[in-house]
Residue, then its C-alpha position, 0 to 999 in steps of 0.5 A: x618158248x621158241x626165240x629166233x634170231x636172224x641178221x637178215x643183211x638188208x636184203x629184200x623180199x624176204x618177207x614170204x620166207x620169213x613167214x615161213x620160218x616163223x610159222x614152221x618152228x612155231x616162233x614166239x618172238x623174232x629179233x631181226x637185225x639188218x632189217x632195213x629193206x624187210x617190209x614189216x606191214x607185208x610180213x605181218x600180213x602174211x603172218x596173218x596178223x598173229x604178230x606185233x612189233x615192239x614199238x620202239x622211239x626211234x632210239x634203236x637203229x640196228x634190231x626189230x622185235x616181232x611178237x606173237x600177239x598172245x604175249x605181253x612183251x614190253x619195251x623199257x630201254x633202247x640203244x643205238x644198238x639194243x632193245x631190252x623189253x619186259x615180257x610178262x608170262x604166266x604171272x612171271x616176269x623175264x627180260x629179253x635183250x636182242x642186240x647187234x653188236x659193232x661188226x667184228x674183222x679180223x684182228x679188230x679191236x674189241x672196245x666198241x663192242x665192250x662199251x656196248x655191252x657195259x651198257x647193257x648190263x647195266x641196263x639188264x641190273x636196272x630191269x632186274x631190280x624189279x623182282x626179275x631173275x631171269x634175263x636172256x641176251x640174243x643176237x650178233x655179237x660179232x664175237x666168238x664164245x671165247x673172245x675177251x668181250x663175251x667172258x670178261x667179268x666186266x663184260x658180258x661175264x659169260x660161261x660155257x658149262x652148267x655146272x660153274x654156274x649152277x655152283x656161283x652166280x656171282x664172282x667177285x673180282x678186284x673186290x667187284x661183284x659180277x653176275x654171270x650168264x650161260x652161253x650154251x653154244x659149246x653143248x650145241x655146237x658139233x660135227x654130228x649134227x652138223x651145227x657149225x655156226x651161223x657165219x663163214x669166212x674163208x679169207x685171211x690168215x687167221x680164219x675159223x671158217x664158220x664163226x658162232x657170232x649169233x649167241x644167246x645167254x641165259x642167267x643161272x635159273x634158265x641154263x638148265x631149260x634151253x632145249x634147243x639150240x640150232x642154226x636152221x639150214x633150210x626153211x621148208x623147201x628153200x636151202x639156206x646153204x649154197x656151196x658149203x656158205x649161207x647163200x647171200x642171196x638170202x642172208x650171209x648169217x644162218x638164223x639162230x632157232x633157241x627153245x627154252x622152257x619158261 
């Protein structure tokens, strides 16, 4: 299964190298945020009609779902800023989660994407009740792998290696019982392949540069089947890259390719 994320920064006419994404990594779902001047009729055509768009109520603003038209992918909650769907493959049953959290500057403070997030793992606990083990969070989360809002126990309650989660699933705390995710990004994330991240910012005082903000996090059963995980840095012959930075004429995020094995 091929996931791809991108925060598209509401630019327009990126319908054809959109396509071309999808196409040349073999996507199977695709989870857009700052959509808003993406034509999906057009993309979709161009696609040649191989995929759908999660229908949604009206009750999420900030992320589309685009599917290929082989999958069964159903949605059953959504949020300002989240949409959380069932998908049915091969007879087993697993939720998917794209999200765009609150933007992130620096210095800010973390609580509106905390308050979100609660949300969303309540609504992830929900979903689980029906006989649902894995479950799978991807998007912008407008936070780094080691901010509070990623691993506090009461947030997304995230780790960043196999082996913590693979010996305890489930923390108590304060008498609390939390569920973990696995965040992969720090296995993936390395000079030799010049996988940096998916975000750049050069100002201010306190500055990493390139910043991990598009994550995805798997529960305990999926940590050991995610095969890839890359921010893509050209699209056939179109670079993504112009001077160091993803180029804005395109986007100001690189997007986020996972492979897993489900």
């Amino acid at each position: 299964m091929n996931l791809l994320y991108w925060n598209l920064k509401s630019n327009n006419n990126l319908e054809l190298i959109i396509a071309d994404c999808i196409q040349e990594n073999s996507i199977d779902i695709a989870i857009f945020s700052e959509y808003e001047n993406i034509n999906f009729d057009i993309l979709k055509r161009k696609l040649s009609d191989s995929f759908c768009l999660l229908e949604s109520f009206g009750g999420c603003k900030k992320v589309k779902i685009l599917y290929r038209n082989t999958i069964s992918l159903t949605l059953i909650r959504e949020q300002h800023r989240y949409l959380l769907a069932k998908l049915n493959l091969e007879n087993k049953k697993y939720i998917i989660v794209g999200v765009h959290l609150p933007s992130n500057t620096c210095g800010s403070n973390s609580s509106d994407r905390k308050h979100i997030i609660r949300n969303i793992i309540n609504d992830i606990s929900d979903a689980e009740k029906d006989n649902i083990e894995s479950s799978i969070v991807i998007g912008d989360m407008n936070a780094s792998p080691f901010d509070a809002e990623m691993i506090e126990k009461d947030s997304f309650n995230s780790v960043l290696f196999k082996n913590i989660i693979n010996s305890q699933e489930v923390v108590t705390y304060l008498e609390c019982k939390y569920r973990r995710f696995y965040n992969p990004i720090i296995e993936y994330i390395n000079e030799t392949n010049e996988n940096y991240g998916s975000f750049y910012y050069s100002s201010g005082n306190y500055c990493l540069y390139w910043y991990c903000f598009d994550q995805i996090l798997v529960r305990k059963n999926l940590a050991n089947q995610i095969h890839t995980f890359k921010y893509l840095k050209k699209i056939k012959q179109q670079d993504l890259i112009k001077k160091k930075k993803p180029n804005k004429k395109i986007s100001d995020h690189l997007p986020l390719l996972v492979n897993i094995n489900i």
